[in-house]
Biopython code that builds the backbone (N, CA, C, O; Angstrom):
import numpy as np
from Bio.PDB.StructureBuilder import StructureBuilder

atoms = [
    (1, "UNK", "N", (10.566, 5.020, 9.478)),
    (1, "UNK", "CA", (9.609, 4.627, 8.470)),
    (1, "UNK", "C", (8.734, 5.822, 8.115)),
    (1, "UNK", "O", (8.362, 6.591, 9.002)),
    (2, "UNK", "N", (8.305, 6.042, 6.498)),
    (2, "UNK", "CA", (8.199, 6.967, 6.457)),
    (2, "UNK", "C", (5.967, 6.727, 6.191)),
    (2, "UNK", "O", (5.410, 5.888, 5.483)),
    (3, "UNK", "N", (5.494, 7.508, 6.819)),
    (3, "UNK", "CA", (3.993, 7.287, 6.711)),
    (3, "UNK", "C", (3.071, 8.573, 6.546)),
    (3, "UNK", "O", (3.207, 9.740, 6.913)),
    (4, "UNK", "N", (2.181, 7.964, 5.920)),
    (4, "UNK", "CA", (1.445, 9.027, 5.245)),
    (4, "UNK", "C", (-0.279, 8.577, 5.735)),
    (4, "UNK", "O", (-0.474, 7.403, 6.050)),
    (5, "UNK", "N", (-1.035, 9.220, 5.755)),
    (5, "UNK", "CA", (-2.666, 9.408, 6.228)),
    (5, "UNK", "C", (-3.809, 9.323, 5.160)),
    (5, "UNK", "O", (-4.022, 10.043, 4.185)),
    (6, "UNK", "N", (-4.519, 8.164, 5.663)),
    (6, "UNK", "CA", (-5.606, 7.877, 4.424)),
    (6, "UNK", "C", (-6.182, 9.228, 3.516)),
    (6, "UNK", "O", (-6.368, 9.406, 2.312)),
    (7, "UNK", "N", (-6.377, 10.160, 4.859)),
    (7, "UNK", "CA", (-6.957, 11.433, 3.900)),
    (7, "UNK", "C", (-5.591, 12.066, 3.121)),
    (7, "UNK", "O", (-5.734, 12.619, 2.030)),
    (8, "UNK", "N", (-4.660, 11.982, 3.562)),
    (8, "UNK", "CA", (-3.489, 12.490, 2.251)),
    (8, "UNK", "C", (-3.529, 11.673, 1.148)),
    (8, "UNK", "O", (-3.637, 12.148, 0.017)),
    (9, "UNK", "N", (-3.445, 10.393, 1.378)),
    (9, "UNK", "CA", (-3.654, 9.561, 0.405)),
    (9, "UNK", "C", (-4.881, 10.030, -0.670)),
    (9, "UNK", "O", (-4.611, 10.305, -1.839)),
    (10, "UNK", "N", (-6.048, 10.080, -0.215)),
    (10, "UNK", "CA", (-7.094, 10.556, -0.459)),
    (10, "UNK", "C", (-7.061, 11.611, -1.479)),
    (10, "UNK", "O", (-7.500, 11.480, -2.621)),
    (11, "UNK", "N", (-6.453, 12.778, -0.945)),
    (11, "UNK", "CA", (-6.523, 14.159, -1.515)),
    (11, "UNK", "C", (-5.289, 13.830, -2.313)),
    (11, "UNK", "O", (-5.654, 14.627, -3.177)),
    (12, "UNK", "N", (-4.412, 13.474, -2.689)),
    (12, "UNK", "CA", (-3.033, 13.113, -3.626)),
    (12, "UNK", "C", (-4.211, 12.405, -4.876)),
    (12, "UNK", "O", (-4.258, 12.937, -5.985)),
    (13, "UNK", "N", (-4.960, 11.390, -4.606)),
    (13, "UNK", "CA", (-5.372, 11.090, -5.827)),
    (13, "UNK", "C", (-6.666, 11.865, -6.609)),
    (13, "UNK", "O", (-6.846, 12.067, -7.810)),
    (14, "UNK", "N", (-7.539, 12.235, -5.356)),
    (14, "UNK", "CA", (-8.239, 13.284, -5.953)),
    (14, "UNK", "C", (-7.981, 14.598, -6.860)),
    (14, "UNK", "O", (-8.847, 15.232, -7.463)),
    (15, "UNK", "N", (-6.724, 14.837, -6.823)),
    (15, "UNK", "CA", (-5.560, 16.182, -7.069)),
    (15, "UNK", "C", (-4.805, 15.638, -8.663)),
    (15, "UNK", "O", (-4.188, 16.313, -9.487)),
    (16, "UNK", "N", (-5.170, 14.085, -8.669)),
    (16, "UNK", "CA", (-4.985, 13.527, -10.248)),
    (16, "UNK", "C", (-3.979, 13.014, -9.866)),
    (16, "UNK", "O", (-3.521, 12.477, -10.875)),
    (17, "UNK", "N", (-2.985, 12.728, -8.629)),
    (17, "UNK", "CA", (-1.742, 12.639, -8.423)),
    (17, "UNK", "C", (-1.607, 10.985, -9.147)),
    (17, "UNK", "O", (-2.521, 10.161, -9.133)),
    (18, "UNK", "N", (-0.395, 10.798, -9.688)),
    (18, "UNK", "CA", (-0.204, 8.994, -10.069)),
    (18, "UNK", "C", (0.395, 8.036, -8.498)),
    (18, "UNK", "O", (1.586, 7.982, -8.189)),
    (19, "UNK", "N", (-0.418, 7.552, -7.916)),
    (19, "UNK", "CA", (-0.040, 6.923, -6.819)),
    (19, "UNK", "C", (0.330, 5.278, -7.252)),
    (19, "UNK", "O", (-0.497, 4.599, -7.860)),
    (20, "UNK", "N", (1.388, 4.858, -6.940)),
    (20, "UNK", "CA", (1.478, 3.476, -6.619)),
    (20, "UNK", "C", (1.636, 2.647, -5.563)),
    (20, "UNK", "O", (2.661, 2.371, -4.939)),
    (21, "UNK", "N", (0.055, 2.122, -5.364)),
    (21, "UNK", "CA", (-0.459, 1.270, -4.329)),
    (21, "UNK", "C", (-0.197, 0.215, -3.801)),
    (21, "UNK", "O", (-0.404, -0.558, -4.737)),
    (22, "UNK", "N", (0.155, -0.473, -2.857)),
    (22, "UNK", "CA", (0.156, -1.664, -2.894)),
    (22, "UNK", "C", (-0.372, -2.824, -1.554)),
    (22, "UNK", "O", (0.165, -3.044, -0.468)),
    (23, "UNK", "N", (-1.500, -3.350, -2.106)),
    (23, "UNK", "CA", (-2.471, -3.772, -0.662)),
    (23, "UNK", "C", (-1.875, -5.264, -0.368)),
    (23, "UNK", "O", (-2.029, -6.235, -1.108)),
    (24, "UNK", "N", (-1.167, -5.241, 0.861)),
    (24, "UNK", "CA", (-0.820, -6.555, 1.479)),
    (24, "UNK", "C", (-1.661, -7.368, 1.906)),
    (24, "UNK", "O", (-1.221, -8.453, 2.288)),
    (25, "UNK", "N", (-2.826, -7.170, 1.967)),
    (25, "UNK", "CA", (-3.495, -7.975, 2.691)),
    (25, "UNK", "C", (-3.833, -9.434, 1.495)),
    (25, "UNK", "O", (-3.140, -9.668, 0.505)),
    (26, "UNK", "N", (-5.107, -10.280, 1.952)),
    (26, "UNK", "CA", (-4.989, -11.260, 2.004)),
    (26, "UNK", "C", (-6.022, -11.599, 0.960)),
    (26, "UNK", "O", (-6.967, -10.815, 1.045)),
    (27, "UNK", "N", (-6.144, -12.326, 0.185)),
    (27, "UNK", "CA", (-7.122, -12.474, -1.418)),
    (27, "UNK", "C", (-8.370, -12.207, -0.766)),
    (27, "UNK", "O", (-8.981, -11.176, -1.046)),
    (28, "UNK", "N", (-8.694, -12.801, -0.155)),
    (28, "UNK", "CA", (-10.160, -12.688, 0.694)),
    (28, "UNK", "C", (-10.400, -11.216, 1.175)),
    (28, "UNK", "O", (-11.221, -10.481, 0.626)),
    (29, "UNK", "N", (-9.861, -10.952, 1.916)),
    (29, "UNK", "CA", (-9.673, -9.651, 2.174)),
    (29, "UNK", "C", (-9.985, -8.370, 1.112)),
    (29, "UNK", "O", (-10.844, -7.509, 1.306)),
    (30, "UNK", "N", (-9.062, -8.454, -0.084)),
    (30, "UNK", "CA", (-9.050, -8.265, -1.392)),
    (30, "UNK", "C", (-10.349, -7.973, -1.557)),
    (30, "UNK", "O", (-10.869, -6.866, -1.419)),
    (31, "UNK", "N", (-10.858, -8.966, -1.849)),
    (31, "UNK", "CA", (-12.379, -9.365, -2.742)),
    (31, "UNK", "C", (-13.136, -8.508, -1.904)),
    (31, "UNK", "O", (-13.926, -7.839, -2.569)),
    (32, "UNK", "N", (-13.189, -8.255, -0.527)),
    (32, "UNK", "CA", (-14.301, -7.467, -0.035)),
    (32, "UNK", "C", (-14.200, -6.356, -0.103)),
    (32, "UNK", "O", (-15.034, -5.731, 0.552)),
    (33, "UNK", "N", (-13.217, -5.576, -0.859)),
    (33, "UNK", "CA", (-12.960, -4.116, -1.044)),
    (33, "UNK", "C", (-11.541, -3.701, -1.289)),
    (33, "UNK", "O", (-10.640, -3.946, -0.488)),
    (34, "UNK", "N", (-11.379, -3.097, -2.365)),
    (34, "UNK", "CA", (-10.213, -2.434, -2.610)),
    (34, "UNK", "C", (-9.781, -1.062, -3.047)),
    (34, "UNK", "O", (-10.488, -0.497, -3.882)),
    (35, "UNK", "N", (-8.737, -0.471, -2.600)),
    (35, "UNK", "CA", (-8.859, 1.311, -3.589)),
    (35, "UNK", "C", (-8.502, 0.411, -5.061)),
    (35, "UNK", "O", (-7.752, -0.528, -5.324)),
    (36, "UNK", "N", (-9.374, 1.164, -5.760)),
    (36, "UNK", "CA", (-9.101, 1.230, -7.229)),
    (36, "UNK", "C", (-8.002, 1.466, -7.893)),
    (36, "UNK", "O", (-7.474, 2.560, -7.693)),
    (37, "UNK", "N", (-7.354, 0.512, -8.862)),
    (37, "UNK", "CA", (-6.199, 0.795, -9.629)),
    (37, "UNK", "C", (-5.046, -0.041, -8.261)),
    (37, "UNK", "O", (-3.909, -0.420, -8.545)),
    (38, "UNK", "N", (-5.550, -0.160, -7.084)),
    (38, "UNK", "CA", (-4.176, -0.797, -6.905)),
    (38, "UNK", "C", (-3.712, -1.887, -6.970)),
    (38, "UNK", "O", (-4.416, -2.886, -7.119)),
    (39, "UNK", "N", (-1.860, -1.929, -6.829)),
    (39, "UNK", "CA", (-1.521, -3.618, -6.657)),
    (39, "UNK", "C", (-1.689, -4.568, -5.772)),
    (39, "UNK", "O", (-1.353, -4.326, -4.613)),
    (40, "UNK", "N", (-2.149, -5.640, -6.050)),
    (40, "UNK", "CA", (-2.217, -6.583, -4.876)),
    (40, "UNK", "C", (-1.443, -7.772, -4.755)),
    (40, "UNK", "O", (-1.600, -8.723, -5.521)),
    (41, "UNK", "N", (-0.287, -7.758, -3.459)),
    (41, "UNK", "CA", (0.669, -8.478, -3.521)),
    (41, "UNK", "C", (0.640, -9.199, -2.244)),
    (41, "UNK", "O", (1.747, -8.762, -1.928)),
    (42, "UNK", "N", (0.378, -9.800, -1.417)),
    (42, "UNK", "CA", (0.077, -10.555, -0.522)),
    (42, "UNK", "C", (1.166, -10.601, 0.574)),
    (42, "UNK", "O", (2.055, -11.437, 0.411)),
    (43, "UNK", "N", (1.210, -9.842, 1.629)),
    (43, "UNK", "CA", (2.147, -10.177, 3.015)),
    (43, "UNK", "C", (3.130, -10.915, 2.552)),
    (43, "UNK", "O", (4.245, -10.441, 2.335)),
    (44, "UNK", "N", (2.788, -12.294, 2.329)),
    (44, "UNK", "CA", (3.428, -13.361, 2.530)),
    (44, "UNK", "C", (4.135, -13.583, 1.292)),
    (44, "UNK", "O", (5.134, -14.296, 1.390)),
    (45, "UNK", "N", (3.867, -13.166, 0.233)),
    (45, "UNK", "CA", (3.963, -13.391, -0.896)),
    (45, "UNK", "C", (5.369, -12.065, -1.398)),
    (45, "UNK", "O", (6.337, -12.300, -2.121)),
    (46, "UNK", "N", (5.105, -11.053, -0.887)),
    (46, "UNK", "CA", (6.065, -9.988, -0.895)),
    (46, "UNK", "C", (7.518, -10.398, -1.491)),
    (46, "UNK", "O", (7.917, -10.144, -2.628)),
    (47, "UNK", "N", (8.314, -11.184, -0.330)),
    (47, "UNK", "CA", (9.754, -11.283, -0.852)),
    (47, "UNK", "C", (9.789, -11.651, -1.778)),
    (47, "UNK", "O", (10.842, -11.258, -2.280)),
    (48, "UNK", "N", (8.932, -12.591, -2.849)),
    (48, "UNK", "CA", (9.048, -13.370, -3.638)),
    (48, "UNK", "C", (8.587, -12.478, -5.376)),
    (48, "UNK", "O", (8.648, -12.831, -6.554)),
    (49, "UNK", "N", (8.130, -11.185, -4.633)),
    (49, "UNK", "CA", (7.410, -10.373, -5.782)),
    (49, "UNK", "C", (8.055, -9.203, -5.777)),
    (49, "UNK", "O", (7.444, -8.216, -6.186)),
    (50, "UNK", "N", (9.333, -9.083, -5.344)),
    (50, "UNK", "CA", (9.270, -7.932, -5.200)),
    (50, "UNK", "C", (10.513, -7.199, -6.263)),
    (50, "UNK", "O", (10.733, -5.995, -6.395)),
    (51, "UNK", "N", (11.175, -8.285, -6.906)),
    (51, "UNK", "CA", (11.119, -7.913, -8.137)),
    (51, "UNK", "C", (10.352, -7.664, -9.560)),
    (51, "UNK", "O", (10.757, -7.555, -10.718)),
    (52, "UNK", "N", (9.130, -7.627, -8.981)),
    (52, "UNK", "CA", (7.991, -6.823, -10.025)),
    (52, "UNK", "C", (8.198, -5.305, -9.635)),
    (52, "UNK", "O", (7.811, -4.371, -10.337)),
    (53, "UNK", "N", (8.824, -5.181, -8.488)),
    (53, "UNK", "CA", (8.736, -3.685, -8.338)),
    (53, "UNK", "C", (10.319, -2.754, -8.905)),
    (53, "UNK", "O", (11.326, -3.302, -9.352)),
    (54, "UNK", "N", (10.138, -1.433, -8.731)),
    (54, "UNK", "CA", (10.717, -0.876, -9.414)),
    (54, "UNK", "C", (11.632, 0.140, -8.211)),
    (54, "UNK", "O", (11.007, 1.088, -7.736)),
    (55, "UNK", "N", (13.107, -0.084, -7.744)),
    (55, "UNK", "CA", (13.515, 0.566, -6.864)),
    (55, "UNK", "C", (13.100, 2.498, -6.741)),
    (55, "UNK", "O", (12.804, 3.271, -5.830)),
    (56, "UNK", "N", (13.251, 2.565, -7.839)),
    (56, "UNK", "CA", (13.164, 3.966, -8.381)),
    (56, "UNK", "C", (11.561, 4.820, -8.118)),
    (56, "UNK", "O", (11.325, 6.018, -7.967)),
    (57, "UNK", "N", (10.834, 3.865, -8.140)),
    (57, "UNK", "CA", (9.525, 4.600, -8.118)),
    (57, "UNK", "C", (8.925, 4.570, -6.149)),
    (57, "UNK", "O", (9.229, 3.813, -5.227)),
    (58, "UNK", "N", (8.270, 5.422, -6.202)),
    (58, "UNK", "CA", (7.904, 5.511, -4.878)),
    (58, "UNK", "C", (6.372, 4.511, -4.201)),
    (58, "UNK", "O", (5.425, 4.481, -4.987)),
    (59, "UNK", "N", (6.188, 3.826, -2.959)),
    (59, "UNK", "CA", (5.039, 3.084, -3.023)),
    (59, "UNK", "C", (4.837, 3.137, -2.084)),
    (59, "UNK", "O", (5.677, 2.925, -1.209)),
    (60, "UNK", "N", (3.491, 3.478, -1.844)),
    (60, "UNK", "CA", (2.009, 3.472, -0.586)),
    (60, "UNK", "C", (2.111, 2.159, -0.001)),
    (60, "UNK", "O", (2.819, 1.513, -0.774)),
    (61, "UNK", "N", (1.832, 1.573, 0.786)),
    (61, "UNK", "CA", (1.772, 0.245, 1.389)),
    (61, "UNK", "C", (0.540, 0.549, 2.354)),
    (61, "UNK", "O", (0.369, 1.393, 3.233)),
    (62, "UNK", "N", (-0.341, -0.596, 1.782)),
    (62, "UNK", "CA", (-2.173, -1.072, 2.242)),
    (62, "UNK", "C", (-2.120, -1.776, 3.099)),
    (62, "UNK", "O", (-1.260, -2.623, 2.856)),
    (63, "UNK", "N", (-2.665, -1.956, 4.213)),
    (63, "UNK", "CA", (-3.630, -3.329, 4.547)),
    (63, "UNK", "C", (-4.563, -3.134, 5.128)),
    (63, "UNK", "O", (-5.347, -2.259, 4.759)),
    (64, "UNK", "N", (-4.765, -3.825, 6.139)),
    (64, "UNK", "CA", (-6.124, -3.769, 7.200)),
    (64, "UNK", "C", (-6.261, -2.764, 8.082)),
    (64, "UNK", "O", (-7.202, -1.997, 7.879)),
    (65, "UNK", "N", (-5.581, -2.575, 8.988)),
    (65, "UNK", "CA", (-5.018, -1.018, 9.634)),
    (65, "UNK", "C", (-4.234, -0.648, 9.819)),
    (65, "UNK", "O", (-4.139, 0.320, 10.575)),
    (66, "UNK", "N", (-2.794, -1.446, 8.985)),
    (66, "UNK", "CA", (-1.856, -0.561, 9.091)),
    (66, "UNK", "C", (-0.361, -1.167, 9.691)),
    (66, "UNK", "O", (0.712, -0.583, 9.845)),
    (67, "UNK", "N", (-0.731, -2.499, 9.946)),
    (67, "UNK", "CA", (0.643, -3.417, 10.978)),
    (67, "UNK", "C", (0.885, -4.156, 9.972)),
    (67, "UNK", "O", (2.095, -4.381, 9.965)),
    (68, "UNK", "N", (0.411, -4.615, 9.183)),
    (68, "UNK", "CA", (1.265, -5.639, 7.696)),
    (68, "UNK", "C", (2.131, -5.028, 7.166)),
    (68, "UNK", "O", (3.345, -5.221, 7.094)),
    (69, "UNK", "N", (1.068, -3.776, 6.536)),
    (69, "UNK", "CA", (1.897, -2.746, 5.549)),
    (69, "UNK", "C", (3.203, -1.803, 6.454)),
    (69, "UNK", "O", (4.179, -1.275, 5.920)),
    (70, "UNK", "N", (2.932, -1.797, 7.644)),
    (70, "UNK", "CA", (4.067, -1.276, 7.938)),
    (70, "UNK", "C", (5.413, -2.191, 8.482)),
    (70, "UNK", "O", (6.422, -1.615, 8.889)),
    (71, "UNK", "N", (5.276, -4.097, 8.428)),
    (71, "UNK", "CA", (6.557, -4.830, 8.376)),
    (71, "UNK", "C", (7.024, -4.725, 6.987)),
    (71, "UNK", "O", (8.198, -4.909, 6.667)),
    (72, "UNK", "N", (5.712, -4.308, 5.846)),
    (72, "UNK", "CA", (5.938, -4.366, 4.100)),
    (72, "UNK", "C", (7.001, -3.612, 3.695)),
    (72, "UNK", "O", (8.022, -3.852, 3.050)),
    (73, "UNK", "N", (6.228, -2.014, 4.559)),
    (73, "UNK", "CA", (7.454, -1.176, 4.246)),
    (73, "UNK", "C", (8.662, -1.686, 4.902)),
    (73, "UNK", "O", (9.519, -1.889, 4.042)),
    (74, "UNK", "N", (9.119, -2.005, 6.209)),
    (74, "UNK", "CA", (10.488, -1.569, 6.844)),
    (74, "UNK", "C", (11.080, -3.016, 5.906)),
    (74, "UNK", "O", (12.220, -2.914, 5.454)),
    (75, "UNK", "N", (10.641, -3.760, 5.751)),
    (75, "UNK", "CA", (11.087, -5.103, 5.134)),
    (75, "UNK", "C", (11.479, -4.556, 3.386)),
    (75, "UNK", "O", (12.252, -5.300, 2.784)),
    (76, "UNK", "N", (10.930, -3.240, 2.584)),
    (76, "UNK", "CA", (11.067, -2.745, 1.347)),
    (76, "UNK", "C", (12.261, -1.818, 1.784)),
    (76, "UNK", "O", (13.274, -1.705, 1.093)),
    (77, "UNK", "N", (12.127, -1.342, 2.652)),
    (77, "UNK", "CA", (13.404, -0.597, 2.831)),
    (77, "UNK", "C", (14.380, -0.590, 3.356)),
    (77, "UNK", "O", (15.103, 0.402, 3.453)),
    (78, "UNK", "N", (14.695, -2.073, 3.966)),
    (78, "UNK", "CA", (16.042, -2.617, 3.663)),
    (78, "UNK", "C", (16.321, -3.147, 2.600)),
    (78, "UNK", "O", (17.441, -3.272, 2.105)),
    (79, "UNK", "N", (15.394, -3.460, 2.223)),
    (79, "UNK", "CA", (15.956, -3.877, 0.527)),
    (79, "UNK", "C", (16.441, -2.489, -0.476)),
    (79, "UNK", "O", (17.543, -2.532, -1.023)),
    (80, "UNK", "N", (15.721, -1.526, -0.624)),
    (80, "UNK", "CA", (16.638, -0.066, -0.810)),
    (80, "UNK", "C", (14.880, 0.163, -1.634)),
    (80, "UNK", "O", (14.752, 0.736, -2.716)),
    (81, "UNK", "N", (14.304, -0.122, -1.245)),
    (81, "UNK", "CA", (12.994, 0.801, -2.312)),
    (81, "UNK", "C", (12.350, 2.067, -1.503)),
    (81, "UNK", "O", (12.523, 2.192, -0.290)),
    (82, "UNK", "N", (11.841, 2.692, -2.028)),
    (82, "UNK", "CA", (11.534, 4.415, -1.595)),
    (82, "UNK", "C", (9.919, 4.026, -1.469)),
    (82, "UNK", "O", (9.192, 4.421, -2.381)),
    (83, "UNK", "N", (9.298, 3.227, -0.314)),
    (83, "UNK", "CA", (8.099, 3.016, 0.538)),
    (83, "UNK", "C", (7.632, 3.895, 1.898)),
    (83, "UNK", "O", (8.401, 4.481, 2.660)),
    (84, "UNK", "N", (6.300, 3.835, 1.988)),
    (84, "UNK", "CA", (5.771, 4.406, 2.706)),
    (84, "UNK", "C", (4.587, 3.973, 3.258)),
    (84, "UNK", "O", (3.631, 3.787, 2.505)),
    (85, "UNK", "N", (4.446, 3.710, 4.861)),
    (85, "UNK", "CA", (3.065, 3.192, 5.225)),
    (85, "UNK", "C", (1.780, 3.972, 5.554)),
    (85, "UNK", "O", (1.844, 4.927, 6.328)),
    (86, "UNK", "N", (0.599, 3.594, 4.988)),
    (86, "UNK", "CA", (-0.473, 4.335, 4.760)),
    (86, "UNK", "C", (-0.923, 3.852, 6.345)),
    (86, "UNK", "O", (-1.241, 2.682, 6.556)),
    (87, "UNK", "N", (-0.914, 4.860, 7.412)),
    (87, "UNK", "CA", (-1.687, 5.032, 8.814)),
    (87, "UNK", "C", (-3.139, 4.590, 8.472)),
    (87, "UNK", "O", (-3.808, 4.964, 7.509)),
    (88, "UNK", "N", (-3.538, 3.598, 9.591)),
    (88, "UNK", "CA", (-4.797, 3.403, 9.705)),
    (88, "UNK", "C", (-5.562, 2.151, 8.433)),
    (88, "UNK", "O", (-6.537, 1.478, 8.768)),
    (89, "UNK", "N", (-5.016, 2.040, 7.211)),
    (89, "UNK", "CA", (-5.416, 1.286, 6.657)),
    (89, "UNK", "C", (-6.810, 1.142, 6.216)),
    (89, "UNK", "O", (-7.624, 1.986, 6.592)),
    (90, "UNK", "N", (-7.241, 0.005, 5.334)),
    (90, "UNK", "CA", (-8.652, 0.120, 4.877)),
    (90, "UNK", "C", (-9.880, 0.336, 5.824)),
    (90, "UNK", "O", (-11.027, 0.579, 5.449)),
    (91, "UNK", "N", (-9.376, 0.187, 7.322)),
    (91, "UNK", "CA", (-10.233, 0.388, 8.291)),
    (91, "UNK", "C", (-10.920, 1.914, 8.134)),
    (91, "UNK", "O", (-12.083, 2.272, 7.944)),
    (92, "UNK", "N", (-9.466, 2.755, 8.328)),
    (92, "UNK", "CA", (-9.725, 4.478, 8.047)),
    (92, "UNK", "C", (-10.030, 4.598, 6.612)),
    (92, "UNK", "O", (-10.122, 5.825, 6.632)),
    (93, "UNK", "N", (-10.272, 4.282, 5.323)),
    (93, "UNK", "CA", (-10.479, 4.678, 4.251)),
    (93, "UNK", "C", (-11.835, 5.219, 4.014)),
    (93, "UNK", "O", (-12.969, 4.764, 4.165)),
    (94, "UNK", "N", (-11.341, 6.358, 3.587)),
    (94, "UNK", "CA", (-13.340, 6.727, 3.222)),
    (94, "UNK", "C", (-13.205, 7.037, 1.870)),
    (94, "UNK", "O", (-14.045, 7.793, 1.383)),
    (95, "UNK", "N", (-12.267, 6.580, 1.139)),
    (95, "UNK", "CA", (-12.443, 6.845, -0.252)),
    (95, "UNK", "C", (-12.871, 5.663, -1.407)),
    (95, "UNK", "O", (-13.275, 4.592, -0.954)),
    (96, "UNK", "N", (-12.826, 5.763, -2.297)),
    (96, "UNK", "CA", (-13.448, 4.814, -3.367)),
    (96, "UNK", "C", (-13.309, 3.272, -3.149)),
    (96, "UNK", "O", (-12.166, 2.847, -2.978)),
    (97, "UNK", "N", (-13.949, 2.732, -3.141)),
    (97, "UNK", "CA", (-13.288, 1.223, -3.237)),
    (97, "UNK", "C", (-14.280, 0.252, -4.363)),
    (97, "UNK", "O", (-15.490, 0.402, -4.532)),
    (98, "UNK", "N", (-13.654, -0.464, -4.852)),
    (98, "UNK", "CA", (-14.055, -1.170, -5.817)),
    (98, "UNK", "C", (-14.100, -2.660, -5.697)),
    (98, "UNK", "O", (-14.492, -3.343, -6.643)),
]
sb = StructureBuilder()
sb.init_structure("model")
sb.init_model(0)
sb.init_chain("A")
sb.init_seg("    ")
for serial, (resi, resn, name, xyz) in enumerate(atoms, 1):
    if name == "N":
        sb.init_residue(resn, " ", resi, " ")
    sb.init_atom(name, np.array(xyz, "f"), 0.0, 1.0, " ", f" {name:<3s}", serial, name[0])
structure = sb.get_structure()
């Protein structure tokens, strides 16, 4: 599984980079803080959405610290999509949230 670090995350969008996000966690969860601009698709809700997504494009995977988003990813990449889990999760985030 392939994973990447809030502060990379961080510095990729500060750098203007186009990131596509995607926070598993839970509506509630949601509402108390989110990085800006991302998608929010729910753990549970995943298999059922995940033809909104696009095999071809590459995606960050969110949650709380890091154990959702990383069944999100290994569960996206048997399906064949090009995912990646963000270490540490909104716990470690020190960047924008909205």
């Amino acid at each position: 599984m392939k994973t990447i670090t809030t502060t990379e995350v961080q510095e990729k969008l500060a750098a203007g980079e186009e990131l596509h996000l995607i926070d598993v966690r839970e509506v509630e969860e949601v509402e108390a803080g989110k990085i800006p601009g991302i998608t929010h698709i729910p753990l549970g809700l995943l298999e059922f959405r995940m033809h909104e997504l696009d095999k071809n494009t590459p995606y960050i995977m969110v949650c709380r610290s890091g154990g959702r988003s990383g069944q999100a990813t290994q569960f996206l990449e048997q399906q064949g999509y090009d995912v990646t889990n963000m270490n540490g999760g909104m716990m470690m985030w020190g960047g924008d949230v909205e």
